[in-house]
VOVOKOL-512375 format. One line per field, with one value per atom (N, C-alpha, C, O): residue number from 1; z, y, x. Coordinates in Angstrom, 1 decimal, always signed. Atoms other than C-alpha are relative to their C-alpha. Example, Ala and Ser with C-alpha at 12.3 -4.5 7.8 and 13.67 -1.06 7.14 Angstrom:
<sites>
num: (1, 1, 1, 1, 2, 2, 2, 2);
up: (+0.0, +7.8, +0.0, +0.7, +0.0, +7.1, +0.8, +0.9);
north: (-1.2, -4.5, +1.2, +1.2, -1.1, -1.1, +1.1, +2.2);
east: (+0.9, +12.3, +0.9, +1.9, -0.9, +13.7, -0.8, -0.3);
</sites>
This chain:
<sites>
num: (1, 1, 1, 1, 2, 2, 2, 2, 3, 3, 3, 3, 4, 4, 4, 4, 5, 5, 5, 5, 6, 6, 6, 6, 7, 7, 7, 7, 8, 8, 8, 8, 9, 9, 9, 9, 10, 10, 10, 10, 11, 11, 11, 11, 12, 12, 12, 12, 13, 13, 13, 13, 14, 14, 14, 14, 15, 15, 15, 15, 16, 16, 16, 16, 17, 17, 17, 17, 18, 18, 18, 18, 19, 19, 19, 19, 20, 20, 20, 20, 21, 21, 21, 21, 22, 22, 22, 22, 23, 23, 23, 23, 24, 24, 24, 24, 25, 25, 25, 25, 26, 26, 26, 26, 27, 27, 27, 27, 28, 28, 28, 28, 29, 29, 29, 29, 30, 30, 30, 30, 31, 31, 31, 31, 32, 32, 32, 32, 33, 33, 33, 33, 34, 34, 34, 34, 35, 35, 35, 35, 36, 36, 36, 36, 37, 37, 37, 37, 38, 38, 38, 38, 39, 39, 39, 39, 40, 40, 40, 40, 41, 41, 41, 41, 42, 42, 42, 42, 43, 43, 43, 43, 44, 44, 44, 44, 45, 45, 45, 45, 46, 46, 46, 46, 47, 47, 47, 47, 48, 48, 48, 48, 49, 49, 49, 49, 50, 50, 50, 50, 51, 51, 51, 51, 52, 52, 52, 52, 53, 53, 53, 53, 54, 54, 54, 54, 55, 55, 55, 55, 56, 56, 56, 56, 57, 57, 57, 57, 58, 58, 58, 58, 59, 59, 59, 59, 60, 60, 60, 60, 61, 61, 61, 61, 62, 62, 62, 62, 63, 63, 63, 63, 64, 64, 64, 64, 65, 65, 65, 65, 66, 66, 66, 66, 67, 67, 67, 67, 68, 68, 68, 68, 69, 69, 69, 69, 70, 70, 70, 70, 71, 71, 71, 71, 72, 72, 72, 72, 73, 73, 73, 73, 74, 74, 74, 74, 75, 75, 75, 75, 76, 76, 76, 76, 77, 77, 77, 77, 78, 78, 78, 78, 79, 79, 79, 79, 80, 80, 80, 80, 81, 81, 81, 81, 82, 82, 82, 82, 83, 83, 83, 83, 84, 84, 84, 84, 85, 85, 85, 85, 86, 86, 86, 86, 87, 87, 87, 87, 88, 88, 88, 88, 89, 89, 89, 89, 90, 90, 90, 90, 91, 91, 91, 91, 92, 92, 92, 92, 93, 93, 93, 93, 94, 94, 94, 94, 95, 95, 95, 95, 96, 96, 96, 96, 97, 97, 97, 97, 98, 98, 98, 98, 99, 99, 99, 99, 100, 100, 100, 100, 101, 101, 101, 101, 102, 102, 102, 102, 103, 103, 103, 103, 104, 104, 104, 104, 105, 105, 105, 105, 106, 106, 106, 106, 107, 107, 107, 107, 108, 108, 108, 108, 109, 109, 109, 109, 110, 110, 110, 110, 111, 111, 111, 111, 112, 112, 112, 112, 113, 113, 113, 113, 114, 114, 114, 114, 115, 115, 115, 115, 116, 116, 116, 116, 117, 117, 117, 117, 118, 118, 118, 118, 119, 119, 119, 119, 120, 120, 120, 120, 121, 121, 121, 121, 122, 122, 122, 122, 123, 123, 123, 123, 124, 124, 124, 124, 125, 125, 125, 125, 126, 126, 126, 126, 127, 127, 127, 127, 128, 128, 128, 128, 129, 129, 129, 129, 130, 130, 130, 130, 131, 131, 131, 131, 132, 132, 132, 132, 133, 133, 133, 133, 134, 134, 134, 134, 135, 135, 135, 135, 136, 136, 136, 136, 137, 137, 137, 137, 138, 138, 138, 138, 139, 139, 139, 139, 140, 140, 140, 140, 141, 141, 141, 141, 142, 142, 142, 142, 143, 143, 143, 143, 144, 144, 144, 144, 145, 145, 145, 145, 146, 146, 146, 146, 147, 147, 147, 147, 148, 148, 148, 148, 149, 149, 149, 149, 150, 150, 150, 150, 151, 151, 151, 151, 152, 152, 152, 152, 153, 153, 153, 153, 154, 154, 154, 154, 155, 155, 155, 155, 156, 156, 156, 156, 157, 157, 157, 157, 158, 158, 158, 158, 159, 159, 159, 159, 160, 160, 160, 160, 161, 161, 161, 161, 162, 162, 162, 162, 163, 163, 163, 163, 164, 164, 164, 164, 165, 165, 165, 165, 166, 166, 166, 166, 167, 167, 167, 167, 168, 168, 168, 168, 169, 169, 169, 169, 170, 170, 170, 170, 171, 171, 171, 171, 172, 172, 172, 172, 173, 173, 173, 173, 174, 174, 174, 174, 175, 175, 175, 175, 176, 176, 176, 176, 177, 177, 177, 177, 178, 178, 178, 178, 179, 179, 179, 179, 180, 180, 180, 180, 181, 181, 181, 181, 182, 182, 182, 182);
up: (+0.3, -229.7, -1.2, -1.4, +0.8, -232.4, -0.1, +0.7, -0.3, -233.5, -0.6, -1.8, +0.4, -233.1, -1.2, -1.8, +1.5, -236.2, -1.0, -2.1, +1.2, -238.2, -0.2, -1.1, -0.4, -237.2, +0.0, +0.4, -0.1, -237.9, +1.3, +1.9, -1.5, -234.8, -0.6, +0.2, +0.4, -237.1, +0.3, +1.2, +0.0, -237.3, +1.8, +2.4, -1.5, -233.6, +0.8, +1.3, -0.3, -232.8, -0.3, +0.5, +0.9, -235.1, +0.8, +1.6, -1.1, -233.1, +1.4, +2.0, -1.7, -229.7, -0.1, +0.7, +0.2, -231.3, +0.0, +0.8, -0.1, -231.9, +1.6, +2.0, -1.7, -228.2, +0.4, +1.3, -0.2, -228.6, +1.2, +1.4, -1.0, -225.6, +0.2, +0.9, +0.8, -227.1, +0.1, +0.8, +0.5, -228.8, +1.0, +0.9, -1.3, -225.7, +1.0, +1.7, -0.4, -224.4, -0.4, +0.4, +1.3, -227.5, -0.1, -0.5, +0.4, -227.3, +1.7, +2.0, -1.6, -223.2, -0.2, +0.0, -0.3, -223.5, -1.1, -0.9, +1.0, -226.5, +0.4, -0.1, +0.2, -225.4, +2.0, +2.4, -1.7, -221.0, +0.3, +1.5, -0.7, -220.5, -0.3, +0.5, +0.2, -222.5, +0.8, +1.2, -0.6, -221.1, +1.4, +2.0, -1.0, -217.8, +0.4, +1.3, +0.0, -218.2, -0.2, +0.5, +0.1, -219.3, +1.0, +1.5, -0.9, -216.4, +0.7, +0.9, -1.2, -213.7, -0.4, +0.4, +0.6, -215.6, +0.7, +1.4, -0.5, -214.7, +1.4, +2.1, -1.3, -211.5, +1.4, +2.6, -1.0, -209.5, +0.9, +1.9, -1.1, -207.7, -0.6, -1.2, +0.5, -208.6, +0.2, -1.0, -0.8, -206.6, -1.2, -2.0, +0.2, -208.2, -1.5, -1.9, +1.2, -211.5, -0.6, -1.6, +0.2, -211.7, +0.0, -1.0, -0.4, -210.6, -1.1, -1.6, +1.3, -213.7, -0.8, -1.6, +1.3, -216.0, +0.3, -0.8, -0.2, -215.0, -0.7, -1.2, +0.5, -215.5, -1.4, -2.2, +1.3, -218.4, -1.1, -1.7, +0.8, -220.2, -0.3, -1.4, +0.0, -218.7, -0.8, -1.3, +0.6, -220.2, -1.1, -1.7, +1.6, -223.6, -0.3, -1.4, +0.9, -223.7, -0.3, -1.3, -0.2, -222.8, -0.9, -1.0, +1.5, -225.8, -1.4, -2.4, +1.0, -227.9, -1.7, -2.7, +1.3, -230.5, -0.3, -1.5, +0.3, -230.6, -0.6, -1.2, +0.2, -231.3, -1.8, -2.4, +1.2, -235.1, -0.3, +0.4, +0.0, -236.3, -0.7, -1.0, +0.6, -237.5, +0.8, +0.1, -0.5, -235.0, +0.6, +1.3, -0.9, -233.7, +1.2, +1.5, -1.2, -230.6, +0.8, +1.8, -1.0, -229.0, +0.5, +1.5, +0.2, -229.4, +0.7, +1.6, -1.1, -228.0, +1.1, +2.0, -1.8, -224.9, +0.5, +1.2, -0.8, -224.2, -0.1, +0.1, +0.0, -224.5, +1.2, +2.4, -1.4, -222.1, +0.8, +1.7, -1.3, -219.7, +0.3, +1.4, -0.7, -219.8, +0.7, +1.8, -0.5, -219.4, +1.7, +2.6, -1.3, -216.0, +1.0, +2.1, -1.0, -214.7, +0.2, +1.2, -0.1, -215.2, +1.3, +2.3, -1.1, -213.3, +1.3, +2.4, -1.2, -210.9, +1.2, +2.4, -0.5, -210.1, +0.7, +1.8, -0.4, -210.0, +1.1, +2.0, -1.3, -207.3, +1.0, +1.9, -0.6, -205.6, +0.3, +1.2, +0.2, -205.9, -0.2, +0.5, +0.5, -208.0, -0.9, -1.8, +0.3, -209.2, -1.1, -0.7, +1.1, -212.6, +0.4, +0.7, -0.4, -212.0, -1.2, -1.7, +1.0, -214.3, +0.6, +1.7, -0.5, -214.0, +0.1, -0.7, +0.4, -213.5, -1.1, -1.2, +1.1, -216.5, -0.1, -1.1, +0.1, -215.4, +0.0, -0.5, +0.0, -214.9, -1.5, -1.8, +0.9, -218.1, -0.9, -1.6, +0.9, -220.1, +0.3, -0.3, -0.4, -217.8, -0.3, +0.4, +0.0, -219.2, -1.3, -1.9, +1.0, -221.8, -1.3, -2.1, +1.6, -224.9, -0.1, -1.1, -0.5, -223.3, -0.7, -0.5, +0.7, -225.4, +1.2, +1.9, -1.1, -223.1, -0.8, -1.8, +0.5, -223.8, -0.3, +0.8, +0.2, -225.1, +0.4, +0.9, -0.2, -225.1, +1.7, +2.0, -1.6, -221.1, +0.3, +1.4, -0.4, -221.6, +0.1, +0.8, +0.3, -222.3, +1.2, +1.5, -1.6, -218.9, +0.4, +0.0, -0.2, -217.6, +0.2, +1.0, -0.4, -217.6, +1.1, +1.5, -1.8, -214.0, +0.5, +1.6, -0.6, -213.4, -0.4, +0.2, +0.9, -215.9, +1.2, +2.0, -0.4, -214.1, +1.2, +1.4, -1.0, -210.8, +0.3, +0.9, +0.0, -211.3, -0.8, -0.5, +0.2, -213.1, +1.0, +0.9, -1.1, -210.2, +1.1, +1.5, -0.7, -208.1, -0.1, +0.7, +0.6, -209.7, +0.5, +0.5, -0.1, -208.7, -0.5, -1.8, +0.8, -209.6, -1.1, -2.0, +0.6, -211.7, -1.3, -2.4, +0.3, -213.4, -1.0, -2.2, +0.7, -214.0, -0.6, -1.5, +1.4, -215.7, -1.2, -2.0, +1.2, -218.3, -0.6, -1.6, +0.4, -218.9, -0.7, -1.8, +0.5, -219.0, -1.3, -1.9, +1.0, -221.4, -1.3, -2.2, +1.2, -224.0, +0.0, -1.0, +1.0, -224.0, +0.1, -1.0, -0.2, -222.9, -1.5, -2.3, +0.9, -225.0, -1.1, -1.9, +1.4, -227.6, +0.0, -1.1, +0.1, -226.8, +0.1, +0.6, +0.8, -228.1, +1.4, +2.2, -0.9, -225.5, -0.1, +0.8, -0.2, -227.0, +0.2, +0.6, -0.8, -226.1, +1.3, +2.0, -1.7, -222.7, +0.9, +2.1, -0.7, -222.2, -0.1, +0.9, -0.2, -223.0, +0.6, +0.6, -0.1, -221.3, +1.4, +2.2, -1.3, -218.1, +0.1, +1.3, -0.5, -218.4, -0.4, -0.5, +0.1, -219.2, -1.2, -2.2, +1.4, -221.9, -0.4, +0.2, +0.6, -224.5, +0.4, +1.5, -0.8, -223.3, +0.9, +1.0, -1.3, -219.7, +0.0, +1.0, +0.0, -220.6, -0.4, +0.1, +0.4, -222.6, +1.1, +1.5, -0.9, -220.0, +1.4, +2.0, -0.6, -217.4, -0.2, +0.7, +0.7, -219.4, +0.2, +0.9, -0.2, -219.8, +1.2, +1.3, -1.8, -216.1, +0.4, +1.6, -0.5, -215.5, -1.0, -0.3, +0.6, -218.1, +0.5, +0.3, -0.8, -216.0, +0.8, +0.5, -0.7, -213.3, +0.0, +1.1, +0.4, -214.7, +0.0, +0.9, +1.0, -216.6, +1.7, +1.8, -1.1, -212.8, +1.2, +1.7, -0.9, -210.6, -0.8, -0.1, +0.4, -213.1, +0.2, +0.4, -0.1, -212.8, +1.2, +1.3, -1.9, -209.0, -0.3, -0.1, -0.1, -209.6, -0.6, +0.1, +0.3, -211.7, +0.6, -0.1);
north: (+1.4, -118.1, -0.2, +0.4, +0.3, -119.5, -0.9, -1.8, +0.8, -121.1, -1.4, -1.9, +1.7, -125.0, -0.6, -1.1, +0.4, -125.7, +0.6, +0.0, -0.7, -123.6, -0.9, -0.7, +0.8, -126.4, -1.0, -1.3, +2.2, -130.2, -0.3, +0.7, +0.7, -131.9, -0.4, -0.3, +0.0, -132.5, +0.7, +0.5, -1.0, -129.2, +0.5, +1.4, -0.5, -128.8, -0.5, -0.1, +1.6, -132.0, +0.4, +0.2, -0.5, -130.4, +1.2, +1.3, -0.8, -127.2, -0.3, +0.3, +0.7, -128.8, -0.4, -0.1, +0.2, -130.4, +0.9, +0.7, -1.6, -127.0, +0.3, +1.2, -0.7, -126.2, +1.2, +2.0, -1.2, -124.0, -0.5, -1.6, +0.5, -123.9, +0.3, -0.3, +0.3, -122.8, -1.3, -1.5, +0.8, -125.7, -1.5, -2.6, +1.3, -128.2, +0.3, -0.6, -0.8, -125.8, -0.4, -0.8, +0.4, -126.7, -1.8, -2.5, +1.9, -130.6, -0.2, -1.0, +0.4, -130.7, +0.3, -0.7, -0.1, -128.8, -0.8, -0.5, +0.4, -130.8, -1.3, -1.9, +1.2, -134.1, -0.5, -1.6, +0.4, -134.1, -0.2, -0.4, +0.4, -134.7, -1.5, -2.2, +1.2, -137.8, -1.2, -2.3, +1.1, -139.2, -0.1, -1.0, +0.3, -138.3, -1.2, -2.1, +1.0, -140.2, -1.3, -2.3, +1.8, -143.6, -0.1, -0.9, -0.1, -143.0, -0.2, -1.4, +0.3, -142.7, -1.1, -1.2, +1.4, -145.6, -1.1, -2.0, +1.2, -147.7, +0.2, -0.8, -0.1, -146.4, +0.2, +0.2, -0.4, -145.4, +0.7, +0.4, -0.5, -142.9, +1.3, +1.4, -2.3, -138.6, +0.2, +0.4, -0.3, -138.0, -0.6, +0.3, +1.2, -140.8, +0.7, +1.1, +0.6, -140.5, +1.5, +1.5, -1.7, -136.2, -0.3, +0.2, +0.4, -137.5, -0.4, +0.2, +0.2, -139.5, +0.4, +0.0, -0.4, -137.4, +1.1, +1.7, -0.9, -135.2, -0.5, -0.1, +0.8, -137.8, -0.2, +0.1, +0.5, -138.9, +1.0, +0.8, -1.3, -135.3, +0.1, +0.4, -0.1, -135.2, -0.8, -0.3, +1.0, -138.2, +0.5, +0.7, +0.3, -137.7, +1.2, +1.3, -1.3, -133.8, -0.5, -0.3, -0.1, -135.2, -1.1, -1.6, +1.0, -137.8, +0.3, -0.4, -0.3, -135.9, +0.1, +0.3, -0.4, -135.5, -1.5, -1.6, +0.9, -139.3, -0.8, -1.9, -0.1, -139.3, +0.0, +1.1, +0.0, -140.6, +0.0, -0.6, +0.0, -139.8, -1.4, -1.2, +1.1, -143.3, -0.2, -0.7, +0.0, -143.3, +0.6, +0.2, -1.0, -140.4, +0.7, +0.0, -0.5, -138.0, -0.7, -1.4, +0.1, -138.9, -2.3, -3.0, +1.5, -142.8, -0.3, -1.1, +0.3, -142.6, +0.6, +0.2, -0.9, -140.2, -1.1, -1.8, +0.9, -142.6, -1.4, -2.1, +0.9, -145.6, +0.6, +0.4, -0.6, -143.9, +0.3, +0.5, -0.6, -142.7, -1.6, -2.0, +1.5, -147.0, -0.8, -1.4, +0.6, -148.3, +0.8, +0.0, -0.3, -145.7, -0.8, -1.3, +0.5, -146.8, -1.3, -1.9, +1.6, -150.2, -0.3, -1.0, -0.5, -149.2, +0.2, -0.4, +0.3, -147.9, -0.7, -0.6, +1.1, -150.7, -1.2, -1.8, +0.9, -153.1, +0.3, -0.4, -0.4, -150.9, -0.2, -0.9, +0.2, -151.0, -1.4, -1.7, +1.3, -154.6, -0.8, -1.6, +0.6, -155.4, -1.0, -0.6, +0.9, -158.8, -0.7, -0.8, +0.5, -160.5, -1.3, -1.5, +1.5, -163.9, -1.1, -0.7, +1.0, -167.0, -0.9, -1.4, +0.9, -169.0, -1.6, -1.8, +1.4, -172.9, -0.8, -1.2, +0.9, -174.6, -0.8, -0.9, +0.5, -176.5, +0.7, +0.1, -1.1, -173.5, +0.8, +1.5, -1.0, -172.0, +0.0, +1.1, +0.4, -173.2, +0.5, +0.9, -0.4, -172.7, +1.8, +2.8, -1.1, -169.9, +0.6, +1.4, -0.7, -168.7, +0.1, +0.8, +0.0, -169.7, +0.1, -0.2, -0.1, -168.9, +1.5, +2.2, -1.6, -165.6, +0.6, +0.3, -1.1, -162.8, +0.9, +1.6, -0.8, -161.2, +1.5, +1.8, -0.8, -158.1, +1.1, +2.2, -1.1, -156.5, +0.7, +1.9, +0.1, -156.9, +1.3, +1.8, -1.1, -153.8, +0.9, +1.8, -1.1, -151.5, +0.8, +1.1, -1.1, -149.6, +1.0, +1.3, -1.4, -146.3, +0.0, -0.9, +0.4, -145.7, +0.5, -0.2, +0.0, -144.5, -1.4, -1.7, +1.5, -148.0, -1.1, -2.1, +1.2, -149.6, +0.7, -0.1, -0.3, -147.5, -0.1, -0.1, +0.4, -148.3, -1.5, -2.1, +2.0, -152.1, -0.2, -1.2, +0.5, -151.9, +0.7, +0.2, -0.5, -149.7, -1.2, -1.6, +1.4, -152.9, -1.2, -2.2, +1.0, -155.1, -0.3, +0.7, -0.5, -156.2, +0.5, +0.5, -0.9, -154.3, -0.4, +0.5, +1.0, -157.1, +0.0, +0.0, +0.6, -157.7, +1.6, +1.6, -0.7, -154.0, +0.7, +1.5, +0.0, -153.5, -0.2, +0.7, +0.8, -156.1, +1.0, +1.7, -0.7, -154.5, +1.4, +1.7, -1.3, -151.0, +0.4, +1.4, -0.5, -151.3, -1.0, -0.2, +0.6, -153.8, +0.8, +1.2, -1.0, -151.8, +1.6, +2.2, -1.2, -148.4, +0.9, +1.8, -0.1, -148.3, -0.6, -0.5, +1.0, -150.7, -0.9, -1.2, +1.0, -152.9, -1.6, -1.9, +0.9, -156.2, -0.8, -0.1, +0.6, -159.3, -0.4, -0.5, +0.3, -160.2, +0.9, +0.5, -1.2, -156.7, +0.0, +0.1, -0.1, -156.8, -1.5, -1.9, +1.7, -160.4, +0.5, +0.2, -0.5, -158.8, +0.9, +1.2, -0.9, -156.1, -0.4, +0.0, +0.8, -158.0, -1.1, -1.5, +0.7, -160.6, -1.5, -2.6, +1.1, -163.1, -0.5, +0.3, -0.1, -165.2, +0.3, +0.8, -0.6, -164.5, -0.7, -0.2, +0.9, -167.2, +0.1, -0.3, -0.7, -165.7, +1.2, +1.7, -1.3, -162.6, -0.1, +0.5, +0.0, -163.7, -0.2, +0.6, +0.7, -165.6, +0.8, +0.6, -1.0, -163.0, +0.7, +0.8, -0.6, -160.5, -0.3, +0.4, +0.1, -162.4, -0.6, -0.8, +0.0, -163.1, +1.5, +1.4, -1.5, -159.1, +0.1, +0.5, -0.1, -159.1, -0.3, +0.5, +0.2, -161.1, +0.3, +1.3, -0.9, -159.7, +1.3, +1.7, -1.2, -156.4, -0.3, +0.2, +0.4, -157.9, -0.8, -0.5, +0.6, -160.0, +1.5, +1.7, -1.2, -156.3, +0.6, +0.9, -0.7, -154.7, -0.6, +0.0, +1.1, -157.4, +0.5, +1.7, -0.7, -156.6, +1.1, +1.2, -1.7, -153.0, +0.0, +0.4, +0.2, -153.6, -0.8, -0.6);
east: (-0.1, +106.0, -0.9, -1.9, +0.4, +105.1, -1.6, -1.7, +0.9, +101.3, +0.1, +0.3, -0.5, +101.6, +0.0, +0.9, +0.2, +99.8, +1.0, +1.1, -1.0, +102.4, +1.4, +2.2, -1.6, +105.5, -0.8, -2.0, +0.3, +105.5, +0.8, +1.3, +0.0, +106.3, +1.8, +2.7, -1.4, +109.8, +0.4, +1.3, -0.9, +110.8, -0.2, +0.4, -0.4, +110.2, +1.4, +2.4, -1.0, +112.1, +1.4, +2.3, -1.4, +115.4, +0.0, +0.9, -0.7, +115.1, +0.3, +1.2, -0.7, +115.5, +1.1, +2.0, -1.4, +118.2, +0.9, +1.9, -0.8, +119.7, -0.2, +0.5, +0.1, +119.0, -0.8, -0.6, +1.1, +116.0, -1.1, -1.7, +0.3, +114.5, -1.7, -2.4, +1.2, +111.2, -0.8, -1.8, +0.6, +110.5, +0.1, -0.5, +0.1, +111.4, -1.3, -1.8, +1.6, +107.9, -0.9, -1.8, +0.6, +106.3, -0.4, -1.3, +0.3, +106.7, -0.2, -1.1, +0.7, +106.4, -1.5, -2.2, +1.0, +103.2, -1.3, -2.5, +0.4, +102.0, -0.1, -1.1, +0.2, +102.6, -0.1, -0.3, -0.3, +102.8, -1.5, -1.6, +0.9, +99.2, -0.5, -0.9, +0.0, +99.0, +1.1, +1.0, -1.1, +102.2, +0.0, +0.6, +0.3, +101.1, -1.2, -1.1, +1.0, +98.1, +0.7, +0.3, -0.3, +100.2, +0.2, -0.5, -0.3, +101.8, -0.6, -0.6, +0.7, +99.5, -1.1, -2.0, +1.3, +97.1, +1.1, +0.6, -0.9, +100.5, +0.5, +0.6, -0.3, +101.5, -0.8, -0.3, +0.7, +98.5, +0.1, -0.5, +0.0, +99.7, +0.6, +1.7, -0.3, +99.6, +0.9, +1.3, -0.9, +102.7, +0.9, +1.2, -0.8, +104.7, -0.2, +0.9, +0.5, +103.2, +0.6, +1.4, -0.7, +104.1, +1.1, +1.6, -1.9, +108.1, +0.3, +1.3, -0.2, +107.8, +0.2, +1.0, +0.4, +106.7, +1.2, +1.5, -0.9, +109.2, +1.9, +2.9, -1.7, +112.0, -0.2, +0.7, -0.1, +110.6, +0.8, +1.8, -0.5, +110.8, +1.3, +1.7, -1.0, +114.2, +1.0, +2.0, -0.8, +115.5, -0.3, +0.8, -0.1, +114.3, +0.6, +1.1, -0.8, +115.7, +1.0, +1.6, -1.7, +119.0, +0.2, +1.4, -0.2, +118.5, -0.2, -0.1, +0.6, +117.2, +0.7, +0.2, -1.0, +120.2, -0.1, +0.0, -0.1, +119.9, -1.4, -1.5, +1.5, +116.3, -0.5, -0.8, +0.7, +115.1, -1.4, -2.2, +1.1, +112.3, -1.4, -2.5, +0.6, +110.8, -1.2, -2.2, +1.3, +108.0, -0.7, -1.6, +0.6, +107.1, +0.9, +1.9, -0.5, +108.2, -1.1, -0.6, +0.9, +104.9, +0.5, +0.4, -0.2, +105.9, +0.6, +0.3, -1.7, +109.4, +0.0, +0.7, +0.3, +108.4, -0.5, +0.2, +0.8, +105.7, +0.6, -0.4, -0.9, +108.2, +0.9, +0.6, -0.3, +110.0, -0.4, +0.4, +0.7, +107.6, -0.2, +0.2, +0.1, +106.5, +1.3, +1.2, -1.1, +110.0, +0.3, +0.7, -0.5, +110.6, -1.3, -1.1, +1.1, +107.1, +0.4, +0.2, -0.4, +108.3, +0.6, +0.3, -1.4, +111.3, -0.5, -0.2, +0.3, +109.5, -0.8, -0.6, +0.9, +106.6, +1.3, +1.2, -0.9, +110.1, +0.1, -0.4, -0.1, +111.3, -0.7, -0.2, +1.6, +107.9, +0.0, -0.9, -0.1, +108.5, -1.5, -2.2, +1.0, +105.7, +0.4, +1.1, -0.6, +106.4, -0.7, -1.8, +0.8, +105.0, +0.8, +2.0, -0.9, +105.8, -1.0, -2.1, +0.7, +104.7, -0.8, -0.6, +1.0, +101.7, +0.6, +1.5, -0.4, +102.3, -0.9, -2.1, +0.9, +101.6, -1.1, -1.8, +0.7, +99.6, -1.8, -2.7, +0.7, +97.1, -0.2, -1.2, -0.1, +98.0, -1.3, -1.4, +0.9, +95.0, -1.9, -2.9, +1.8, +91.7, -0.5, -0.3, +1.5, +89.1, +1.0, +0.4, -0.7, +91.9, -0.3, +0.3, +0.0, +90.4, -1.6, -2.2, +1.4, +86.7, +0.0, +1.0, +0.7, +85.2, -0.7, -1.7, +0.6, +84.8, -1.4, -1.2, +1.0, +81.0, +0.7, +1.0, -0.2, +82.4, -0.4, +0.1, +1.2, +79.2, -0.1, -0.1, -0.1, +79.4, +1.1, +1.1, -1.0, +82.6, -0.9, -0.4, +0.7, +79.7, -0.7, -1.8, +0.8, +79.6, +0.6, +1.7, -1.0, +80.4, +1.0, +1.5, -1.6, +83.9, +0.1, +0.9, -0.3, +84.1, -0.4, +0.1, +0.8, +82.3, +1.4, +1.7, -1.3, +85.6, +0.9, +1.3, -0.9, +87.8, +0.3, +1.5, +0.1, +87.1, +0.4, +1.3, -0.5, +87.0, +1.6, +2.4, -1.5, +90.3, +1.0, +2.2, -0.8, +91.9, +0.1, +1.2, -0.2, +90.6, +1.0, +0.9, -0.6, +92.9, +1.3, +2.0, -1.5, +96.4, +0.7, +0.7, -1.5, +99.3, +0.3, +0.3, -0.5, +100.4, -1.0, -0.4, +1.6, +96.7, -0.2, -0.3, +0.2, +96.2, +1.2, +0.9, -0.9, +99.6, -0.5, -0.8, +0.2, +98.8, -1.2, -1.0, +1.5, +95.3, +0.6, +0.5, +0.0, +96.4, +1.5, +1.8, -1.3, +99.7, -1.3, -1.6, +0.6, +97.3, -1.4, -2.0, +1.9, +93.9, +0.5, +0.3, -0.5, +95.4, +1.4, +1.4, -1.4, +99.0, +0.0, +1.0, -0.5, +98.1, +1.4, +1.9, -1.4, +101.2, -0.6, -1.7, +0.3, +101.0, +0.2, +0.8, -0.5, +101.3, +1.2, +2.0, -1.7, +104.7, +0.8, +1.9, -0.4, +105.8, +0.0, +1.1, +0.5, +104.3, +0.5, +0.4, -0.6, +105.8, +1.8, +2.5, -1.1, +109.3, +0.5, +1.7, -0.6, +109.1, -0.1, +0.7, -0.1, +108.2, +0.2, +0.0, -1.0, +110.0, -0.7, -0.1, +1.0, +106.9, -0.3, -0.4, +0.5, +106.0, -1.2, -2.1, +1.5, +103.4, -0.5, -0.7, +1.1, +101.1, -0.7, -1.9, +0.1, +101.4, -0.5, -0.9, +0.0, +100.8, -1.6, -2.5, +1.8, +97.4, -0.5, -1.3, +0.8, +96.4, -0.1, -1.2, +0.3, +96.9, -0.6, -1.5, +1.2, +95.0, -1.0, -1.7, +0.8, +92.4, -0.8, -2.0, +0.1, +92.2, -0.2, -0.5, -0.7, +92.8, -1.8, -2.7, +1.0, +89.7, -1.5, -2.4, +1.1, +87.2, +0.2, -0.4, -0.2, +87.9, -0.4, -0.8, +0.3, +87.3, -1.8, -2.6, +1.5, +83.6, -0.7, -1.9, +0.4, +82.9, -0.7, -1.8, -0.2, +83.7, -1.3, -2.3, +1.2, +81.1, -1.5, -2.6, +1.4, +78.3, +0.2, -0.2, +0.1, +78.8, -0.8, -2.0, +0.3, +78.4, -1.7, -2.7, +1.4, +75.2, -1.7, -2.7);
</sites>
């Protein structure tokens, strides 16, 4: 087998296309610990989160001829590993539902101490495991994945507004669970 650094992530990409079964080794073992990780940050559960990663892989070999390179392999896996987890929290019947307007406004435009993030991350990780389903979604696709709230409002169904405003509900929450801890 070839050494990683010697192949651009292109030319691996174009031999899979070809049906090198290699280089489908090459990009599993290259990119399955990060996409495990989105995964189980979204689904909370080892079992579940391994099934995924499994589908995910699968899906993207069997797309792979359809597969441009405009943003990456690591991009479009991990777009696919988020849309099955999606899939699967729906199943799960984890429900994002909309705030009532009249709600929409309290503490949303309040500045979170920032400084107050600065705690062990087993201490973050814990308090954001505490969180609802719903709650620690939002949190883990916008601090974790980098997805924007009008992303994360399309891709659940919510608007952007909802989506801030949950966040930063899912935020104190998080910054409240740590004061506890301290």
């Amino acid at each position: 087998m070839e050494v990683l650094e010697s192949i651009t992530q292109t030319e691996i990409v174009e031999r899979c296309k070809r049906g090198d079964a290699s280089a489908y080794t090459l990009l599993y073992n290259q990119h399955a610990k990060e996409v495990y990780n989105t995964i189980y940050r979204l689904v909370n559960h080892t079992g579940e989160a391994e099934d995924l990663l499994q589908e995910t892989f699968v899906s993207a070999f069997q797309a792979i001829g359809r597969f441009e390179h405009t943003g990456g392999f690591r991009a479009w896996v991990k777009r696919i590993a988020i849309n099955k987890s999606l899939s699967w929290l729906r199943k799960k019947k984890v429900r994002m539902v909309e705030l009532e307007p009249v709600n929409m406004r309290d503490n949303a435009d309040e500045p979170v101490d920032e400084q107050a993030f600065a705690f062990k991350v087993e201490e973050v990780k814990k308090a954001i495991e505490s969180l609802s389903d719903a709650h620690r979604l939002i949190i883990q696709l916008h601090i974790f994945e980098n997805i924007t709230h009008v992303e994360i409002g399309e891709m659940l169904g919510l608007s952007n507004n909802n989506v801030r405003i949950q966040y930063h509900r899912a935020k104190q929450k998080v910054l409240q669970a740590l004061k506890q801890e301290a």
